[in-house]
C-alpha positions, 0 to 999 in steps of 0.5 A: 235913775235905774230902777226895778224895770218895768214891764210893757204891757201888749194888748190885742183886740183878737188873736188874729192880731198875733202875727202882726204883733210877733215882731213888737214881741221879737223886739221886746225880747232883744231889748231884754224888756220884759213883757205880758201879752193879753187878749181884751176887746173894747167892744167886747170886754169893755171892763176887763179893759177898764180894770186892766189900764186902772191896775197897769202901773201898780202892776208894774206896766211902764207902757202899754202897747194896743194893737187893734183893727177895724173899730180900733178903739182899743187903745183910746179906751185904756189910755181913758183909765190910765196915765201911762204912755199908750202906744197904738198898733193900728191894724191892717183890714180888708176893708180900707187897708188899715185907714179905718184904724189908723183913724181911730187911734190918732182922733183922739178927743183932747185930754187922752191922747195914744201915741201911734206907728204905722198900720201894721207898725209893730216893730216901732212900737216895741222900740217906741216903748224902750225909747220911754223906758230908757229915760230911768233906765240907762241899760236900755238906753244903751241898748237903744244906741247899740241899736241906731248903731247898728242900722247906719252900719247896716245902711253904710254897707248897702250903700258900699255895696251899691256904690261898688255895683255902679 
């Protein structure tokens, strides 16, 4: 069942989180998948995150994306205020190589959990939330084939090329 098509929400805890977010963006765009950006701290902004999760699917938001480093509780907190998929982005630190935020995100008290990619995972989690979204939207279900078509094609000719150079 289409329906109008819902929005993915992409929350960073600073803006140095931008870059490692630019190719979650970049694919968002390509999946035609519209998006809002937002800058919101757990620690800092503790009822902007509040009320931004508690609003998010009156909002139009069909998942939300949470990129954060260090104490990355970020993701924990809105998936606290609202029943829709929550997708961590742990970021990497300096400190432990993004370990500490991976942590973070995964252990997840029973009740609330946050679905996570890789440190510095931005890229799956843009096809993460399509995948969600294609379930009552069958354009973007198509567009995720395409897509996985795509990257065996891409495969298949590294692995032609490599055959030949053996």
């Amino acid at each position: 069942m289409d329906k109008m098509k819902q929005k993915v929400a992409v929350i960073m805890g600073s803006d140095s989180d931008l870059d490692t977010m630019r190719p979650c963006l970049a694919r968002l765009k390509a999946f035609e998948i519209p998006y809002q950006v937002r800058i919101i701290s757990a620690h800092r902004t503790p009822a902007a995150a509040e009320s931004f999760a508690s609003k998010a699917e009156e909002e139009g938001f069909g998942v939300i994306i949470a990129a954060a480093g260090k104490a990355a509780h970020l993701a924990g907190v809105l998936a606290a205020y609202t029943t829709l998929p929550v997708i961590g982005v742990p970021i990497k630190t300096s400190m432990m190589g993004g370990l500490d935020s991976l942590l973070s995100m995964v252990q997840m008290p029973k009740g609330i959990p946050v679905a996570c990619v890789a440190v510095d995972g931005a890229e799956n989690a843009a096809i993460l939330a399509a995948q969600i979204l294609a379930r009552s939207d069958k354009t973007l279900s198509g567009k995720l084939a395409v897509f996985k078509e795509e990257m065996a094609k891409q495969v298949a000719a590294k692995d032609q090329a490599l055959q030949e150079t053996l």
